[in-house]
C-alpha angles and dihedrals in degrees: 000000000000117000130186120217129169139192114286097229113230108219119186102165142356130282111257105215115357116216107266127250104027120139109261119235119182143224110211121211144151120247097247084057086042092054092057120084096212121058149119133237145162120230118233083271098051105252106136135223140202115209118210083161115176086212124013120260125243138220111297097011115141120226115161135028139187122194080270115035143021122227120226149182118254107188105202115244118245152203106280135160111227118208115197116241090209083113132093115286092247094052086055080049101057084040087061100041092044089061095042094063105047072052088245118155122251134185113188121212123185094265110016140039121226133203126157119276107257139127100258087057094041085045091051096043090049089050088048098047101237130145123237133160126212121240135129124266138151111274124216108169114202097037115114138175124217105208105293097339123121109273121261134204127229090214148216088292085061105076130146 
């Protein structure tokens, strides 16, 4: 018996700046996994890759390439509740106070909030009154966008 086995690919960073027009081939992974610096995961075509990362990678960050294709990161869409940001900006504001301090996660867009989709934030937007729909995105707590302006990130240094 024949088996196949392949190098395990080591990645400590991304790649800055990845060479332009590769074909793109994802790594798949859920943002829990994506928060750690250390993981493993398999690319869409099965090459695998061992992450010792200094700082974790984000969604659509390139980290590895070959003469013929780039290798990225594909964070999995969720189950989030949006909350539409056509409200006064003191009403964002409360929203937001309102799930910090129950320490649930955020992630403010130009025109929507996000939080995940469990029972303590649907409990607290039906207290408040506000109105949210259901869907699926990809969540990124702690970034935020100011207007127009390019989005920022809170960081690794905020944590609850």
């Amino acid at each position: 018996m024949h088996l196949k086995t392949s190098a395990l690919h080591l990645i400590h960073a991304p790649l800055v700046p990845p060479k332009p027009g590769l074909r793109e081939i994802a790594v798949a992974v859920d943002r829990h996994t994506l928060a750690k610096r250390r993981w493993r995961g398999a690319a869409e075509d099965g090459t695998e890759f061992g992450f010792e990362l200094e700082a974790p990678l984000k969604h659509g960050d390139a980290f590895f390439q070959t003469n013929s294709a780039c290798y990225v990161i594909a964070q999995h869409a969720e189950p989030v509740v949006e909350i539409s940001l056509a409200i006064t900006p003191a009403a964002a504001a409360g929203i937001g106070w309102a799930v910090g301090n129950l320490h649930l996660e955020l992630q403010a867009e130009p025109t929507r909030l996000l939080a995940p989709d469990e029972p303590a934030v649907r409990q607290l937007l039906d207290r408040l009154q506000v109105p949210y729909a259901a869907t699926n995105a990809i969540f990124r707590p702690g970034r935020f966008a100011r207007g127009l302006q390019p989005t920022h990130e809170l960081g690794p240094s905020h944590k609850h």
